[in-house]
CHARMM-style PDB file with segment names, atoms N, HN, CA, C and O in Angstrom:
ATOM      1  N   UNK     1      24.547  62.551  34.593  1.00  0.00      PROA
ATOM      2  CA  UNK     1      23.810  61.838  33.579  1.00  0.00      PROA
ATOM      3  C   UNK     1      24.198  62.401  32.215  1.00  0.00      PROA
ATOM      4  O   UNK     1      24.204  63.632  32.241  1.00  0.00      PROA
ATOM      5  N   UNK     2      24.472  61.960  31.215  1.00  0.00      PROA
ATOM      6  HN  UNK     2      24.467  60.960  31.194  1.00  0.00      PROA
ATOM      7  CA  UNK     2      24.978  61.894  30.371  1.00  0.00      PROA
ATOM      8  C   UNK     2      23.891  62.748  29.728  1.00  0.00      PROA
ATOM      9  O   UNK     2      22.840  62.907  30.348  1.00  0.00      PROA
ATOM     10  N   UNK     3      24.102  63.432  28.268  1.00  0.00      PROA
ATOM     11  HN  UNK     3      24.956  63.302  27.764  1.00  0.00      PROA
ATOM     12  CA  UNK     3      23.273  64.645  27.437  1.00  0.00      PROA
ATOM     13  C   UNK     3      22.090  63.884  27.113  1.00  0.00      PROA
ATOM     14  O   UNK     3      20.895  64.141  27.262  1.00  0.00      PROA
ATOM     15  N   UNK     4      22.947  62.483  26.438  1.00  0.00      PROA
ATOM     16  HN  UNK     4      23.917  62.274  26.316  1.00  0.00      PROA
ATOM     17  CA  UNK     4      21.794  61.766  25.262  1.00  0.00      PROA
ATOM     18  C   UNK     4      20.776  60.895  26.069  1.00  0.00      PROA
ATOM     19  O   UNK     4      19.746  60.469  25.547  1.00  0.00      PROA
ATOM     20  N   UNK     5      21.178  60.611  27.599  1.00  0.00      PROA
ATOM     21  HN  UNK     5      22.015  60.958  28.023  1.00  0.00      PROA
ATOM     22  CA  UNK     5      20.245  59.748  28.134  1.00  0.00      PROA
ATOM     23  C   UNK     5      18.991  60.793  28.469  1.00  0.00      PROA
ATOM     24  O   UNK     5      17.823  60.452  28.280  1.00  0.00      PROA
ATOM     25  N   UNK     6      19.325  61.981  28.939  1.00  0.00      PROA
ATOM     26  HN  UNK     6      20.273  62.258  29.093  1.00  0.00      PROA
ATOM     27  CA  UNK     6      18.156  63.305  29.091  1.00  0.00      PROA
ATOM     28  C   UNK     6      17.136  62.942  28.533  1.00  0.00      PROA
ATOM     29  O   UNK     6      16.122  63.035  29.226  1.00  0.00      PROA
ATOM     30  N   UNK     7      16.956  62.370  27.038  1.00  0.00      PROA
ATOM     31  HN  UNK     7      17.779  62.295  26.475  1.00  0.00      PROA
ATOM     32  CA  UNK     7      16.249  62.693  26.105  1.00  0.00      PROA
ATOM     33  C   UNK     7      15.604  61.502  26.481  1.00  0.00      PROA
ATOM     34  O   UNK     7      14.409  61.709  26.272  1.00  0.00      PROA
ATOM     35  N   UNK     8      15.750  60.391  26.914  1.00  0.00      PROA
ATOM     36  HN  UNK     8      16.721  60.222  27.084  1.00  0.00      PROA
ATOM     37  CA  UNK     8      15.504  59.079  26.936  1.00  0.00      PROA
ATOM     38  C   UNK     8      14.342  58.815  27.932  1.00  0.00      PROA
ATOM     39  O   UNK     8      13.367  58.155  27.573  1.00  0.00      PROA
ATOM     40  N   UNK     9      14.437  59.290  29.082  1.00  0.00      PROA
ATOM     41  HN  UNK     9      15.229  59.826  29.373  1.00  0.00      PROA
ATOM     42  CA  UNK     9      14.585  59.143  30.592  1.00  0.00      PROA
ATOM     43  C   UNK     9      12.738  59.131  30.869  1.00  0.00      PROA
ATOM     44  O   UNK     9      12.226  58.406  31.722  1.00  0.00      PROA
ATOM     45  N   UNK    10      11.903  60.113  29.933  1.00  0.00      PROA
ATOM     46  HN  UNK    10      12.319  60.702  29.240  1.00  0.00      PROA
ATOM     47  CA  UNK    10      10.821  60.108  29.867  1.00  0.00      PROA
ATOM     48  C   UNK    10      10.304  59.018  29.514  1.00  0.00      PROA
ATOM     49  O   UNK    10       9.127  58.950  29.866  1.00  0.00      PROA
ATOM     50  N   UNK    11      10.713  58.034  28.909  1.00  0.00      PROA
ATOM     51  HN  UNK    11      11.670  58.089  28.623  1.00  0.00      PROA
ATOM     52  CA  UNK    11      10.160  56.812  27.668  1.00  0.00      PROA
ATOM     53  C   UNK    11       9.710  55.999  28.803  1.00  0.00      PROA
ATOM     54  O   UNK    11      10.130  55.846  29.950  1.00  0.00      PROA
ATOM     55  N   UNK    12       8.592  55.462  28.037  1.00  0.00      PROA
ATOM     56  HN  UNK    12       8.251  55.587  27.106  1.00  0.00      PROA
ATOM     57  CA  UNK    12       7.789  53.821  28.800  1.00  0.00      PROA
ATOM     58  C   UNK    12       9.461  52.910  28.819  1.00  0.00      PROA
ATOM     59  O   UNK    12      10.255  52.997  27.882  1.00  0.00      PROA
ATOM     60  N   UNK    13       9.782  51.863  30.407  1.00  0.00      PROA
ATOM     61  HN  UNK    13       9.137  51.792  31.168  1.00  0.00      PROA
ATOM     62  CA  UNK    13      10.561  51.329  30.319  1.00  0.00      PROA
ATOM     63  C   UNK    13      11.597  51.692  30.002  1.00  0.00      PROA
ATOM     64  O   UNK    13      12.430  50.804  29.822  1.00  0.00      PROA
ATOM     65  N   UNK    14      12.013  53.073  29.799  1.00  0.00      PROA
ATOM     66  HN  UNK    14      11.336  53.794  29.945  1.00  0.00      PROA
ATOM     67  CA  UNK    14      13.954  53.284  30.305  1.00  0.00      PROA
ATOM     68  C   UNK    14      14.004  53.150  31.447  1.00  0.00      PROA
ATOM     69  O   UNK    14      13.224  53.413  32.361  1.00  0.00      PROA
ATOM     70  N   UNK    15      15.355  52.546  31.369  1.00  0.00      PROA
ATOM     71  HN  UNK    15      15.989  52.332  30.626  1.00  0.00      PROA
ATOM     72  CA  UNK    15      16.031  52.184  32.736  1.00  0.00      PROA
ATOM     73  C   UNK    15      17.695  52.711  31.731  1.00  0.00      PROA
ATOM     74  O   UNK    15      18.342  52.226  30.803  1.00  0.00      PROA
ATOM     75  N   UNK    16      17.813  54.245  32.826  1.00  0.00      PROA
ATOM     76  HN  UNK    16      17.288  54.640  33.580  1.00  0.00      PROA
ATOM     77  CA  UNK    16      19.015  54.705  32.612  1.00  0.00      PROA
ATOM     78  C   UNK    16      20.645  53.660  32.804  1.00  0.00      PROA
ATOM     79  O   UNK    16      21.587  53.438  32.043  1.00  0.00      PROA
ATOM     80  N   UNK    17      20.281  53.197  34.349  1.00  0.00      PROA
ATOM     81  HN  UNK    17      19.516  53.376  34.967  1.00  0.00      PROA
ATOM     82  CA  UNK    17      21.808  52.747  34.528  1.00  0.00      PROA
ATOM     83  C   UNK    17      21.268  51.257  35.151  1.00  0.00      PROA
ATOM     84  O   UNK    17      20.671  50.882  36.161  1.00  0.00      PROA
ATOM     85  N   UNK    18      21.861  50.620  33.892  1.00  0.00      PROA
ATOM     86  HN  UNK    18      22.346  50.924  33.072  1.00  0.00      PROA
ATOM     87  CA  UNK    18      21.940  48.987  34.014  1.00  0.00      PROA
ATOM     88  C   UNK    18      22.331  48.221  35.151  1.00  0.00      PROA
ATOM     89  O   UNK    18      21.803  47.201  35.594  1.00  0.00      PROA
ATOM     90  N   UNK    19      23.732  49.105  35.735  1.00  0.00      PROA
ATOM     91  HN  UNK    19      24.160  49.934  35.375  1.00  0.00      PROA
ATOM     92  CA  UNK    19      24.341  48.385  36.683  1.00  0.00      PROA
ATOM     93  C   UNK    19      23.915  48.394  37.961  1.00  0.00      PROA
ATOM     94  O   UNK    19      24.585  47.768  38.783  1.00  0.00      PROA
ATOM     95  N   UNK    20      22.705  49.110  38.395  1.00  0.00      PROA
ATOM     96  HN  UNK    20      22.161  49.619  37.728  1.00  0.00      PROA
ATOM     97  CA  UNK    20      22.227  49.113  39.667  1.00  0.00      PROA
ATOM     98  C   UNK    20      21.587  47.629  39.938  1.00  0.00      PROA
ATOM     99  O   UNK    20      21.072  46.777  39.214  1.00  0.00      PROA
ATOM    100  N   UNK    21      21.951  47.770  41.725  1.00  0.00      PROA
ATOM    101  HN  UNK    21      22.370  48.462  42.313  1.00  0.00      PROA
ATOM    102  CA  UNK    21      21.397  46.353  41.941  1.00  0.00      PROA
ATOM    103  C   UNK    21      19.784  46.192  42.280  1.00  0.00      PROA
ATOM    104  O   UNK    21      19.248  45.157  42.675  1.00  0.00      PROA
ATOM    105  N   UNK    22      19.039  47.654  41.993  1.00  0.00      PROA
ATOM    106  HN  UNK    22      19.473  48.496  41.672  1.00  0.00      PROA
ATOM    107  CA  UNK    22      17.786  47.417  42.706  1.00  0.00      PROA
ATOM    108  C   UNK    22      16.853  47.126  41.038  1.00  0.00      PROA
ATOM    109  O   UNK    22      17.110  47.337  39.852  1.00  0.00      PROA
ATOM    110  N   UNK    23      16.227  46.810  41.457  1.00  0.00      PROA
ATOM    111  HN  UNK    23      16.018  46.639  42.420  1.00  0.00      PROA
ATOM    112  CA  UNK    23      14.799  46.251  39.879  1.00  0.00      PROA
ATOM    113  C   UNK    23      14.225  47.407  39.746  1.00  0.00      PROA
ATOM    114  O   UNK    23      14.451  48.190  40.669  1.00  0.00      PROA
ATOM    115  N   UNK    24      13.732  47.680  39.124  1.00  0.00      PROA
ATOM    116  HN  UNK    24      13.548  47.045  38.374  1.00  0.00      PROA
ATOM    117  CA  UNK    24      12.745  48.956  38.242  1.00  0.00      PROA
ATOM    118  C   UNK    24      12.077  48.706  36.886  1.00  0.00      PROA
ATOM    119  O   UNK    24      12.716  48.348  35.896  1.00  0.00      PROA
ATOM    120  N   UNK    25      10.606  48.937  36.901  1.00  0.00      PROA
ATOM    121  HN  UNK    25      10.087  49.227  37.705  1.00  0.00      PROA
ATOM    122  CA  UNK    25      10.132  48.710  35.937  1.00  0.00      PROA
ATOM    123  C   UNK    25      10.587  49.846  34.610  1.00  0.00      PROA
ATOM    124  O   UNK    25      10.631  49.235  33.542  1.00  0.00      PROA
ATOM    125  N   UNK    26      10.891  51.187  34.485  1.00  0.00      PROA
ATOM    126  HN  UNK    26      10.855  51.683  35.352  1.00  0.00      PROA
ATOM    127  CA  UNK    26      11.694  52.234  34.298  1.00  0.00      PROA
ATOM    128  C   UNK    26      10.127  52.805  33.597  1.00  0.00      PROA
ATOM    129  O   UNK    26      10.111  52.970  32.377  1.00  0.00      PROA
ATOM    130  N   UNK    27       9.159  53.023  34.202  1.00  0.00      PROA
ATOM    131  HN  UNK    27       9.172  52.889  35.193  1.00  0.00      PROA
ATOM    132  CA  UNK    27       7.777  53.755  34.517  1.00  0.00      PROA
ATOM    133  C   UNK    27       7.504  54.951  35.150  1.00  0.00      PROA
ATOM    134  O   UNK    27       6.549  55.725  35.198  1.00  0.00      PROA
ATOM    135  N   UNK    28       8.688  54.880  35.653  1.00  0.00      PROA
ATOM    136  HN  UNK    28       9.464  54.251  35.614  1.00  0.00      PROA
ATOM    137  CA  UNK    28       8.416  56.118  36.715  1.00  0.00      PROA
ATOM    138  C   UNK    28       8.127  57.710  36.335  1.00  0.00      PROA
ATOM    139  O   UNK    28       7.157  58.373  36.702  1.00  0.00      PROA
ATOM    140  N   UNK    29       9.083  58.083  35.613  1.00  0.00      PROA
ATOM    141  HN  UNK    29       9.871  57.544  35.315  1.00  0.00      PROA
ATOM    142  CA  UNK    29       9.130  59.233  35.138  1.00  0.00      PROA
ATOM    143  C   UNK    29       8.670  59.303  33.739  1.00  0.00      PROA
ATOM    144  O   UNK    29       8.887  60.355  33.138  1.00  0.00      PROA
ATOM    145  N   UNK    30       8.079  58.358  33.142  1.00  0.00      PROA
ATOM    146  HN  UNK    30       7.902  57.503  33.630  1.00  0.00      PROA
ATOM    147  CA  UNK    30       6.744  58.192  31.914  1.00  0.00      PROA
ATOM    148  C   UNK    30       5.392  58.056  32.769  1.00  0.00      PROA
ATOM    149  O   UNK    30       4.351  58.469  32.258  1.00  0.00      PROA
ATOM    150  N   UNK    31       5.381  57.763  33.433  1.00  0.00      PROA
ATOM    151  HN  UNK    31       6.226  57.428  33.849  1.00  0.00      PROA
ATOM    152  CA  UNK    31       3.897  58.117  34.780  1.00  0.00      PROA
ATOM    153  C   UNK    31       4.212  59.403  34.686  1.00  0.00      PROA
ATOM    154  O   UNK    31       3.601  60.010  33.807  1.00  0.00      PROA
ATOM    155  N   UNK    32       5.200  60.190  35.502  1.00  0.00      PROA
ATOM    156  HN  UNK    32       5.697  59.697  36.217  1.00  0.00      PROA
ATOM    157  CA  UNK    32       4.592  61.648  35.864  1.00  0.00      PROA
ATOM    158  C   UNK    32       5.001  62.591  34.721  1.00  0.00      PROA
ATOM    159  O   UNK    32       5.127  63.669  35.303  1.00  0.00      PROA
ATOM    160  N   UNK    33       5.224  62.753  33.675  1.00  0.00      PROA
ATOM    161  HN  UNK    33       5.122  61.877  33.203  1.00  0.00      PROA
ATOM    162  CA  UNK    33       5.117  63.265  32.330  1.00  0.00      PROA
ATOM    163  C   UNK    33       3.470  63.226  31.713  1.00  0.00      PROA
ATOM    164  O   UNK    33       2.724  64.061  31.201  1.00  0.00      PROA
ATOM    165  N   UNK    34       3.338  61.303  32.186  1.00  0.00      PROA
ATOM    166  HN  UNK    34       3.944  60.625  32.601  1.00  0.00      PROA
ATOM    167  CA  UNK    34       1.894  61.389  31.725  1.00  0.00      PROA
ATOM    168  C   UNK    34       0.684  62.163  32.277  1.00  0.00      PROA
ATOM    169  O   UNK    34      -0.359  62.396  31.666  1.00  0.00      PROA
ATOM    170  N   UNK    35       1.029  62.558  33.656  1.00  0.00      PROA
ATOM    171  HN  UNK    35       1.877  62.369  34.152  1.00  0.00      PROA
ATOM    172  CA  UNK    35       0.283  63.183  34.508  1.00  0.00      PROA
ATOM    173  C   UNK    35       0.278  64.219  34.372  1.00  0.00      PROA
ATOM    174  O   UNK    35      -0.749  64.832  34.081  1.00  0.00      PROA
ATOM    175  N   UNK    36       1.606  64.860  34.563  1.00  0.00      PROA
ATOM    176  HN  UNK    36       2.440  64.362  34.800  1.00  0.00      PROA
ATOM    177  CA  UNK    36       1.633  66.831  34.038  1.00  0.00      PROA
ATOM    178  C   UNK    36       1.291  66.861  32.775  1.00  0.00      PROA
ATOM    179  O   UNK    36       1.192  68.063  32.530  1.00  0.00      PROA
ATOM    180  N   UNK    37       1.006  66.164  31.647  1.00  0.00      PROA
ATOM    181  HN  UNK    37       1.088  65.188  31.846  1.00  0.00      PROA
ATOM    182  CA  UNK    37       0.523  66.506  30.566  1.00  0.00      PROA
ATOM    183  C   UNK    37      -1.071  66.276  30.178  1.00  0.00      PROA
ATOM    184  O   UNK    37      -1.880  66.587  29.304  1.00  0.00      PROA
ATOM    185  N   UNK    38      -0.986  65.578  31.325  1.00  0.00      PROA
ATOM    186  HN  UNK    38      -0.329  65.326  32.035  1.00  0.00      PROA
ATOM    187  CA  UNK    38      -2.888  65.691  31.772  1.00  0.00      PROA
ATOM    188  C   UNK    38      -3.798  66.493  32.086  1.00  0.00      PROA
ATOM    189  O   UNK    38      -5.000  66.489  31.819  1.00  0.00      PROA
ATOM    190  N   UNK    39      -2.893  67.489  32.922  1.00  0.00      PROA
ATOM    191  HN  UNK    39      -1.917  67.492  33.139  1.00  0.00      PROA
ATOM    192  CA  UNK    39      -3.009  68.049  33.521  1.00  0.00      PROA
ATOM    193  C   UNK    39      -2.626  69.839  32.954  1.00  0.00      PROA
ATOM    194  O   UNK    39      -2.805  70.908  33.538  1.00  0.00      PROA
ATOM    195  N   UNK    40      -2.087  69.545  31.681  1.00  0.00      PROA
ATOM    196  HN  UNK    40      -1.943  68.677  31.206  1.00  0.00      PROA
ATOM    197  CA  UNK    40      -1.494  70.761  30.572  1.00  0.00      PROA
ATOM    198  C   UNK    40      -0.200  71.402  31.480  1.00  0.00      PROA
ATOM    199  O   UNK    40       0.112  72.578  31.296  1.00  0.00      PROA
ATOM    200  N   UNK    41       0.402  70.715  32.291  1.00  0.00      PROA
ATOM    201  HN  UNK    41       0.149  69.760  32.440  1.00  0.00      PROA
ATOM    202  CA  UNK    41       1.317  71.155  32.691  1.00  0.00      PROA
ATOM    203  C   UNK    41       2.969  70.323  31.805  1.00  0.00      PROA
ATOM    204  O   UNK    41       2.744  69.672  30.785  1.00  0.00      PROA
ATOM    205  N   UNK    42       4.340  70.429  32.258  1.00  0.00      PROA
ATOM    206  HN  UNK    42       4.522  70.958  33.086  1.00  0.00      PROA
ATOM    207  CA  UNK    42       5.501  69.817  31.871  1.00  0.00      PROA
ATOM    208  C   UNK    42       6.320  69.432  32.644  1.00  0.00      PROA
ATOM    209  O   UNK    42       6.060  69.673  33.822  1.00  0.00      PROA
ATOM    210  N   UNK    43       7.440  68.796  32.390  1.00  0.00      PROA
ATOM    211  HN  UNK    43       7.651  68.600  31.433  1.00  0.00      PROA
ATOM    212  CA  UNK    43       8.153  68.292  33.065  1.00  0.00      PROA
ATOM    213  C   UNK    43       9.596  68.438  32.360  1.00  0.00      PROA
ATOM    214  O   UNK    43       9.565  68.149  31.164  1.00  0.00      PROA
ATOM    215  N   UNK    44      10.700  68.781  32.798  1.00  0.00      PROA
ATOM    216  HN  UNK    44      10.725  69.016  33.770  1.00  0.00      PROA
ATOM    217  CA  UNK    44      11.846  69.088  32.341  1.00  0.00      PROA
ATOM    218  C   UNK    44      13.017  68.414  32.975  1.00  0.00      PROA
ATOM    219  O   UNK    44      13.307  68.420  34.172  1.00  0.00      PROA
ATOM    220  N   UNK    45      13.419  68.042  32.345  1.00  0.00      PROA
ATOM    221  HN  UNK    45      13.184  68.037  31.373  1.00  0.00      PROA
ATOM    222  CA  UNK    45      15.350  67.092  32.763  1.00  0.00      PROA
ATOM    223  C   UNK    45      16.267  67.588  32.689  1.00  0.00      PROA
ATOM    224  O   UNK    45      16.430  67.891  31.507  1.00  0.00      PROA
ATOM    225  N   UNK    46      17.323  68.001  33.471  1.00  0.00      PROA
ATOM    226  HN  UNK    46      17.190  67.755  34.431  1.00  0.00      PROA
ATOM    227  CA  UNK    46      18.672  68.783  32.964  1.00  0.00      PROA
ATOM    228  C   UNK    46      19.570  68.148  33.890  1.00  0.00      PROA
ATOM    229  O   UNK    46      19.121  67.574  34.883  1.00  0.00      PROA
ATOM    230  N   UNK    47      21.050  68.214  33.599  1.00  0.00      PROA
ATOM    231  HN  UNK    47      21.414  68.680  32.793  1.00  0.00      PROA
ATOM    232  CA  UNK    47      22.142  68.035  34.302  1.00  0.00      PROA
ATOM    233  C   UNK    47      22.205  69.225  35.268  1.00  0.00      PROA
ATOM    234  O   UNK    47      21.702  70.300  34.939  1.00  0.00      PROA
ATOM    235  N   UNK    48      22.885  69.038  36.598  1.00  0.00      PROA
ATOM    236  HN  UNK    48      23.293  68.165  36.865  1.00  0.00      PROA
ATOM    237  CA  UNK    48      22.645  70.492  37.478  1.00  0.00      PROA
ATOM    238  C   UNK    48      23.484  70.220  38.635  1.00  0.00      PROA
ATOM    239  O   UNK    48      23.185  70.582  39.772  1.00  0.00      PROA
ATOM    240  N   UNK    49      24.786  69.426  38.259  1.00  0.00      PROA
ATOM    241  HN  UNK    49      25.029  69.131  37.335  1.00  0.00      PROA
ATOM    242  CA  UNK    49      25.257  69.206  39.242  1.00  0.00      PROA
ATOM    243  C   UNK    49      25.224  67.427  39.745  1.00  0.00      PROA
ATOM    244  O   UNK    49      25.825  66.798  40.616  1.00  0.00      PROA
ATOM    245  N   UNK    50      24.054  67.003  38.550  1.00  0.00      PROA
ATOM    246  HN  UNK    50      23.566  67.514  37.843  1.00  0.00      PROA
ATOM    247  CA  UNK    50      23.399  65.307  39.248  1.00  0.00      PROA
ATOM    248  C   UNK    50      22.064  65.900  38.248  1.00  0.00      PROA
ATOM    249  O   UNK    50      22.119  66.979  37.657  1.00  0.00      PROA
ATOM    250  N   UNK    51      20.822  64.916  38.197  1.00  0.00      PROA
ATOM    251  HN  UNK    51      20.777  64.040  38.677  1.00  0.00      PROA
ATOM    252  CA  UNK    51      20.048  65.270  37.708  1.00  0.00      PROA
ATOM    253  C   UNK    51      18.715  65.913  38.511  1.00  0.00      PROA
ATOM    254  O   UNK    51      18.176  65.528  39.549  1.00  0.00      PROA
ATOM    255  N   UNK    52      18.463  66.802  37.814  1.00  0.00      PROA
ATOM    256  HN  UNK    52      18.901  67.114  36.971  1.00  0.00      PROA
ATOM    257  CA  UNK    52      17.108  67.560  38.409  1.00  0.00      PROA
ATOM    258  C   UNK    52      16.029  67.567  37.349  1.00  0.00      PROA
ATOM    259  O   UNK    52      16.045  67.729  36.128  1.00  0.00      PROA
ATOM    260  N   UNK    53      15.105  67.338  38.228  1.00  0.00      PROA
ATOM    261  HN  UNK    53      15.092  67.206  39.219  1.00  0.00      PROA
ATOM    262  CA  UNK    53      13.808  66.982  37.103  1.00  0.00      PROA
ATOM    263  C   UNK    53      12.816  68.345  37.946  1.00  0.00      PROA
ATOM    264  O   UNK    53      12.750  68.558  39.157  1.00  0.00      PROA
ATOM    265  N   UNK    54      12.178  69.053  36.891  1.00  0.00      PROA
ATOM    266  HN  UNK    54      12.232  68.880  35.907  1.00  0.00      PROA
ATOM    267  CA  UNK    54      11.627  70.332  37.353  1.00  0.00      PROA
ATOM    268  C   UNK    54      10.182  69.868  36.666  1.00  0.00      PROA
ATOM    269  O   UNK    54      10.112  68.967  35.830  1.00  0.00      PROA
ATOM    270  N   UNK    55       9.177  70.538  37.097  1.00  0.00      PROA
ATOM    271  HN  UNK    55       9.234  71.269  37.777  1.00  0.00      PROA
ATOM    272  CA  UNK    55       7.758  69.966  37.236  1.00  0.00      PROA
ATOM    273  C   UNK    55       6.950  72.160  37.001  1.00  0.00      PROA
ATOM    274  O   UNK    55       6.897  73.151  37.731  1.00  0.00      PROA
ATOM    275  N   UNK    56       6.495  71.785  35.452  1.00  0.00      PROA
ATOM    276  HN  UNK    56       6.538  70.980  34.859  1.00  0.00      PROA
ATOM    277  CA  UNK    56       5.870  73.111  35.766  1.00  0.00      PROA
ATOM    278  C   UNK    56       4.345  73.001  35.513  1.00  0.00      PROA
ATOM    279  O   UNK    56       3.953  72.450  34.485  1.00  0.00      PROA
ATOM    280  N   UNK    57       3.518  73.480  36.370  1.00  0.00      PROA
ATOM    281  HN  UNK    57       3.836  73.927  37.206  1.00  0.00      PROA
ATOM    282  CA  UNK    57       2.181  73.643  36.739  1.00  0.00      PROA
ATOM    283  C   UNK    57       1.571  74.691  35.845  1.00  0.00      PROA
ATOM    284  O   UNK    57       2.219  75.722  35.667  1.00  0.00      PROA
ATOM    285  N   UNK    58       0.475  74.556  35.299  1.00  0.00      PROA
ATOM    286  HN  UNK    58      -0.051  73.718  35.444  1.00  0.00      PROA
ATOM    287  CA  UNK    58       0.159  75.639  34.891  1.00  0.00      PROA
ATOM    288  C   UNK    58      -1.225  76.737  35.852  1.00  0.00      PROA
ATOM    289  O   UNK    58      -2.142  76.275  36.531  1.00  0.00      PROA
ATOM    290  N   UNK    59      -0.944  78.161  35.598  1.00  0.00      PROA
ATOM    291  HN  UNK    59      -0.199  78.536  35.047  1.00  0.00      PROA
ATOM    292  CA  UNK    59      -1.578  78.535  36.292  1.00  0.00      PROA
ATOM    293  C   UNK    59      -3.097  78.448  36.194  1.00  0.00      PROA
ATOM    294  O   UNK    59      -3.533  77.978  35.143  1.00  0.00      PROA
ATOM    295  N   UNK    60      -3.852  78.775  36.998  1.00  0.00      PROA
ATOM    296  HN  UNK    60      -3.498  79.156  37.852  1.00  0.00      PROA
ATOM    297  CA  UNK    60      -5.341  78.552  36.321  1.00  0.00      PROA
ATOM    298  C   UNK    60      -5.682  80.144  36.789  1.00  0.00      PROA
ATOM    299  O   UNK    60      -5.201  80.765  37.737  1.00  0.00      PROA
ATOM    300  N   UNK    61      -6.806  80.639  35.667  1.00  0.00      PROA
ATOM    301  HN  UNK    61      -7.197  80.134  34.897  1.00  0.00      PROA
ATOM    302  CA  UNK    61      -7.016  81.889  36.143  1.00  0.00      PROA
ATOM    303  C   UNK    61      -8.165  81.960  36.818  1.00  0.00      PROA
ATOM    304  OT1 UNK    61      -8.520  83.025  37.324  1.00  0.00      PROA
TER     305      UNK     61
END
């Protein structure tokens, strides 16, 4: 996945790659951003080989 789409990928309605044949509302990963940040936790995107999306929790004491 490309640097500049990283940045994108969170947004209401991105849809990274056009040419796929399956439909997507591109919600998905703006749902669970919205959730870990509900929740005071984050969510992180990086290239890693393909893309990996990392999910951090926060602790509760």
């Amino acid at each position: 996945m490309p640097e500049e789409k990283l940045e994108k990928i969170f947004e209401r309605f991105y849809r990274c790659d056009e040419a796929r044949q399956e439909q997507g509302s591109g919600v998905g990963l703006y749902v669970v951003r919205y959730i870990m940040e509900r929740h005071h936790g984050t969510v992180k995107a990086e290239n890693d080989g393909g893309l990996k999306v990392s999910l951090y929790f926060p602790l509760s004491g």
